[in-house]
Phi, psi and omega in degrees: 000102170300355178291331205281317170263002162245356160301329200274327183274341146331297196269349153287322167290324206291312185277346193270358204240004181258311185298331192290353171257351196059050172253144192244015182204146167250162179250328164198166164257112195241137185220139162279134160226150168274156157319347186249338167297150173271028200250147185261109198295324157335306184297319175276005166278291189327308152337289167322299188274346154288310146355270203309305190295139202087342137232175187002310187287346191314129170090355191273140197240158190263104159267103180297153161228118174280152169237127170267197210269118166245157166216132198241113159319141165255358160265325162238008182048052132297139167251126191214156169270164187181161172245234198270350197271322201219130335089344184293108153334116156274015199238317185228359183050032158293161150233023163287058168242157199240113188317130144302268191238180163114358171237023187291172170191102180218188173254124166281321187174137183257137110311130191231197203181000000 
């Protein structure tokens, strides 16, 4: 399960960037994923809550932000949402389009203590 090793590299920046504050707790963590990625959020909670005990983050909860899939035609420049399948201009029914949002994966913000 790859959630388990990007749940782990989450919560290792998490704790280097709250001691680097002198913070002794995290209270939570809010991370974005897009919609075009394969990562499940079942999974990276689930992580999350294997993870954490014994550190800093112990009791602390992992906030998802789903982002969705956007895409801008390279033929009439419509911006349109769509999901990881179908990419089709609805405007010119091109499939010359170039990914916007939907594949991020990033930590947004923590609460520390």
């Amino acid at each position: 399960m790859h959630e388990m090793g990007i749940t782990n590299g989450i919560l290792a920046s998490a704790v280097e960037a709250a001691e680097a504050e002198g913070a002794t707790r995290i209270n939570s963590v809010t991370v974005s994923i897009g919609d075009l990625t394969d990562i499940v959020e079942d999974a990276l909670q689930f992580a999350w809550e294997a993870l954490t005990p014994g550190t800093m983050a112990e009791g602390g909860v992992l906030i998802v932000v789903h982002v969705p899939a956007t895409s801008r035609c390279l033929q009439c420049g419509a911006e349109f949402e769509h999901d990881k399948w179908n990419m089709l201009c609805p405007k010119c029914e091109s499939f010359l389009v170039e990914p916007i949002t939907g594949r991020e994966l990033r930590i947004d913000s923590m609460d520390v203590d």
